[in-house]
C-alpha positions in Angstrom: -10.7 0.4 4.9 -7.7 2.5 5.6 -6.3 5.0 3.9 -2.6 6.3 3.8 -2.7 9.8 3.6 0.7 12.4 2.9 0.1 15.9 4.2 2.0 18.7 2.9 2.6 21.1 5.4 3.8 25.1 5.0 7.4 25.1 4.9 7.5 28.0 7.4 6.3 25.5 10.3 10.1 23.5 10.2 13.1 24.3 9.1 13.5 20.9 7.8 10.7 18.8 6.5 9.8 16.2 9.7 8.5 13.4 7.1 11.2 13.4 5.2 13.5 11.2 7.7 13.4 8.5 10.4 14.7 10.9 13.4 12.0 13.9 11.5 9.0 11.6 12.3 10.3 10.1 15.7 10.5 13.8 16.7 7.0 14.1 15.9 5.6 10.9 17.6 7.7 11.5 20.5 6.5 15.2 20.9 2.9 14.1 20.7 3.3 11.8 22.9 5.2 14.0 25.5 3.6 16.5 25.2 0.1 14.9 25.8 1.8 13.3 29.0 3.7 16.2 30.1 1.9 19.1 29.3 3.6 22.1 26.7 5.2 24.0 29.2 6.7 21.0 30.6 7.8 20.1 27.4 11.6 20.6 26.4 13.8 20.1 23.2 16.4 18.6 26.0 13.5 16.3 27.2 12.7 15.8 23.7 16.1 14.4 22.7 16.9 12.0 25.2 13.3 10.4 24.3 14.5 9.9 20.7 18.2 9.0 21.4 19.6 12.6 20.1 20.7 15.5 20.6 18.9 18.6 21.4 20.7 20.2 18.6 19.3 18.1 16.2 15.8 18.9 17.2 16.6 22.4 16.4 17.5 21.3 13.0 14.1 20.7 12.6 11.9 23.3 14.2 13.0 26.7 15.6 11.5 26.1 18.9 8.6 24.2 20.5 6.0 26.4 20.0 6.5 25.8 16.4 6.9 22.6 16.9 3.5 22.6 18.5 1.6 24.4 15.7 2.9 22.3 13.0 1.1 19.6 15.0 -2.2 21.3 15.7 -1.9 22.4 12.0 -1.7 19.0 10.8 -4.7 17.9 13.2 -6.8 20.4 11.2 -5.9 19.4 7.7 -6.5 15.5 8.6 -9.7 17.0 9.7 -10.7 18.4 6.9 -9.2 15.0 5.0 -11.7 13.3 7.3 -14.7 15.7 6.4 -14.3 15.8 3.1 -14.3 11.9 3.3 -17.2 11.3 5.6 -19.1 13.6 3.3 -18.4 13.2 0.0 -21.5 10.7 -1.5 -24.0 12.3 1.5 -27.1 14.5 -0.3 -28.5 15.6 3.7 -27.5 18.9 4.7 -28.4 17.8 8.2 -26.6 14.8 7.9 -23.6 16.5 6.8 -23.8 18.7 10.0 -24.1 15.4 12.2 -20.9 14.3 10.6 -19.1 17.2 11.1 -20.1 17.4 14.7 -19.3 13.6 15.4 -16.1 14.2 13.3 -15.3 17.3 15.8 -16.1 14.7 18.6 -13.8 12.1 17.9 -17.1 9.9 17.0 -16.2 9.0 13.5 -14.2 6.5 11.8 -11.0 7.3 11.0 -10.3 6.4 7.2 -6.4 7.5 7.4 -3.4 5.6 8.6 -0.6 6.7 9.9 2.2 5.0 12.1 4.3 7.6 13.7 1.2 10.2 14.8 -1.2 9.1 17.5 -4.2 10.8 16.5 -6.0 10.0 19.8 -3.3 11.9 21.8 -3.2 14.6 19.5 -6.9 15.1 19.9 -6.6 15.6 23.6 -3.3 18.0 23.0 -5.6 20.5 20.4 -8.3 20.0 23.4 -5.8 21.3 26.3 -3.3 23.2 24.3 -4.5 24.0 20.7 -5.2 27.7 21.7 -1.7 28.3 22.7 -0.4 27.9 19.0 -2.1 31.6 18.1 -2.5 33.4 21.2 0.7 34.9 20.6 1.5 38.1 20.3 3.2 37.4 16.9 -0.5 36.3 15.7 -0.2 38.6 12.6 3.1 37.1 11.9 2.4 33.9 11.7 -1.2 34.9 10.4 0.9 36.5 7.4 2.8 33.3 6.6 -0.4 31.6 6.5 0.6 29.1 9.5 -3.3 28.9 10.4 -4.8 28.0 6.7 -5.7 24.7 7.7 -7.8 25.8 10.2 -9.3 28.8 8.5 -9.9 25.9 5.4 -11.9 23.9 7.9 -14.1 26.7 9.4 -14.9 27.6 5.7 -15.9 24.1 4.8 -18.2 23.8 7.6 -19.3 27.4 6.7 -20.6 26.0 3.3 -22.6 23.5 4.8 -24.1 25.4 7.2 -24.6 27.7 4.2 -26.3 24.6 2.2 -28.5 24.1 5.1 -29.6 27.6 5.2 -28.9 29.8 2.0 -28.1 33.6 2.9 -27.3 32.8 6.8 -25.3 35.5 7.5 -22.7 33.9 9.9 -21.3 31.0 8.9 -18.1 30.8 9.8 -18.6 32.5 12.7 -20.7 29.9 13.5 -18.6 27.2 12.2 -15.9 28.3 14.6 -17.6 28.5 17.5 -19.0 25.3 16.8 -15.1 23.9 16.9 -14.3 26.1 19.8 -16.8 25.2 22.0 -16.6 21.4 21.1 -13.2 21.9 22.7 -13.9 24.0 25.5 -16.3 21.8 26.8 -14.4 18.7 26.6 -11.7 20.3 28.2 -13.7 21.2 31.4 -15.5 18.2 31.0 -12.4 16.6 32.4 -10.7 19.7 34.4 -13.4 22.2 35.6 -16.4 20.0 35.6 -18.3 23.0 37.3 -19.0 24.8 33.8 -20.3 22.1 32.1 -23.1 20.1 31.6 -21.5 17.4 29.5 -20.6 15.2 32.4 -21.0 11.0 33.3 -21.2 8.0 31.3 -22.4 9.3 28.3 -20.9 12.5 28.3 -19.7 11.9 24.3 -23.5 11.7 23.2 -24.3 14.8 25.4 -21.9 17.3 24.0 -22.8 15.7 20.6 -26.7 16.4 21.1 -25.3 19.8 23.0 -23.4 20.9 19.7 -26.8 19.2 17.3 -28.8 22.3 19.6 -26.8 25.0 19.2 -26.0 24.6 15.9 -29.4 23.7 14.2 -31.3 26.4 16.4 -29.2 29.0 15.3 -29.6 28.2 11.6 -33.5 27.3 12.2 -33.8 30.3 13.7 -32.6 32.5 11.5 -35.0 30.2 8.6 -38.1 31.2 11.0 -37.1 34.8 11.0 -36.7 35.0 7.0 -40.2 32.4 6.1 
């Protein structure tokens, strides 16, 4: 079953709402998909605009520049992946199961229950893999930080924080935990397929392998830290 699913995003990510027009959301399926291709600094407005049959100034209409641009993608990825937590997650009682979901989720392993025609989610995956960092390593960081431009992500962590934390009651890093759990899932995807040297999580079934890699690290910290307290 497929669901159709309206995000509302901060207002200080556009300077006019992208959903709420035919060229809004063609700027956004173009820019995934150019991006993803291209690469972000590759990426122009100019380049942009001649994919969607406009004018660069139009693009500008809609975001102040393409770093924005990019972080009002990434942002969306982390809401819909919350969506898609909260979904997966809902009727489960397992703690442990919860965390296997949340790690296939992370891994693109899980269903997805939301449907939308002008965002490739696939694509977008592999642009939050190779580029998602770049949207906050800035130095405006506490800028943006300040106009709350990385909720969704910080929402995220602290959901998978509260599992981890109804896994193990009184852990005392959970969303420290929770976000290295996301960062490295990335990390090593993304030398996986460009510096293959500082990872393990190569061949055929490399998906199960950074799955069961992500199970370990996880579970033996929070295990751990059960022994410690018994």
């Amino acid at each position: 079953m497929e669901l159709q699913l309206q995000i509302k995003m901060n207002p200080h990510l556009y300077v006019r709402d992208p959903e709420q027009s035919e060229l809004g959301r063609n700027i956004i399926r173009h820019s995934i998909g150019m991006i993803h291709t291209l690469g972000f600094e590759e990426f122009t407005f100019k380049k942009l605009a001649q994919q969607v049959g406009s004018t660069e100034a139009s693009i500008y209409r809609y975001f102040e520049n393409k770093h924005r641009l990019l972080t009002y993608i990434t942002t969306w990825f982390w809401t819909w992946m919350e969506y898609q937590l909260l979904f997966h997650t809902n009727n489960v009682r397992e703690t442990s199961e919860k965390i296997n979901i949340t790690i296939s989720l992370l891994c693109f392993q899980m269903e997805d229950k939301y449907n939308l025609d002008h965002i490739d989610k696939t694509a977008l995956h592999q642009i939050v893999i190779s580029e998602g960092n770049k949207a906050y390593l800035t130095k405006h960081i506490a800028e943006d930080n300040k106009a709350r431009l990385f909720k969704p992500y910080k929402d995220l962590c602290h959901r998978i924080a509260e599992i981890f934390l109804e896994y193990k009651p009184g852990y005392p890093f959970p969303h420290s935990l929770a976000s290295t759990m996301i960062e490295t899932a990335y990390h090593q995807l993304y030398f996986k397929n460009n510096l293959p040297s500082l990872t393990d999580l190569n061949g055929k079934d490399s998906e199960n392998l950074i799955i069961d890699f992500l199970k370990q690290l996880v579970l033996s910290s929070l295990d751990c830290y059960k022994a410690q307290k018994s």
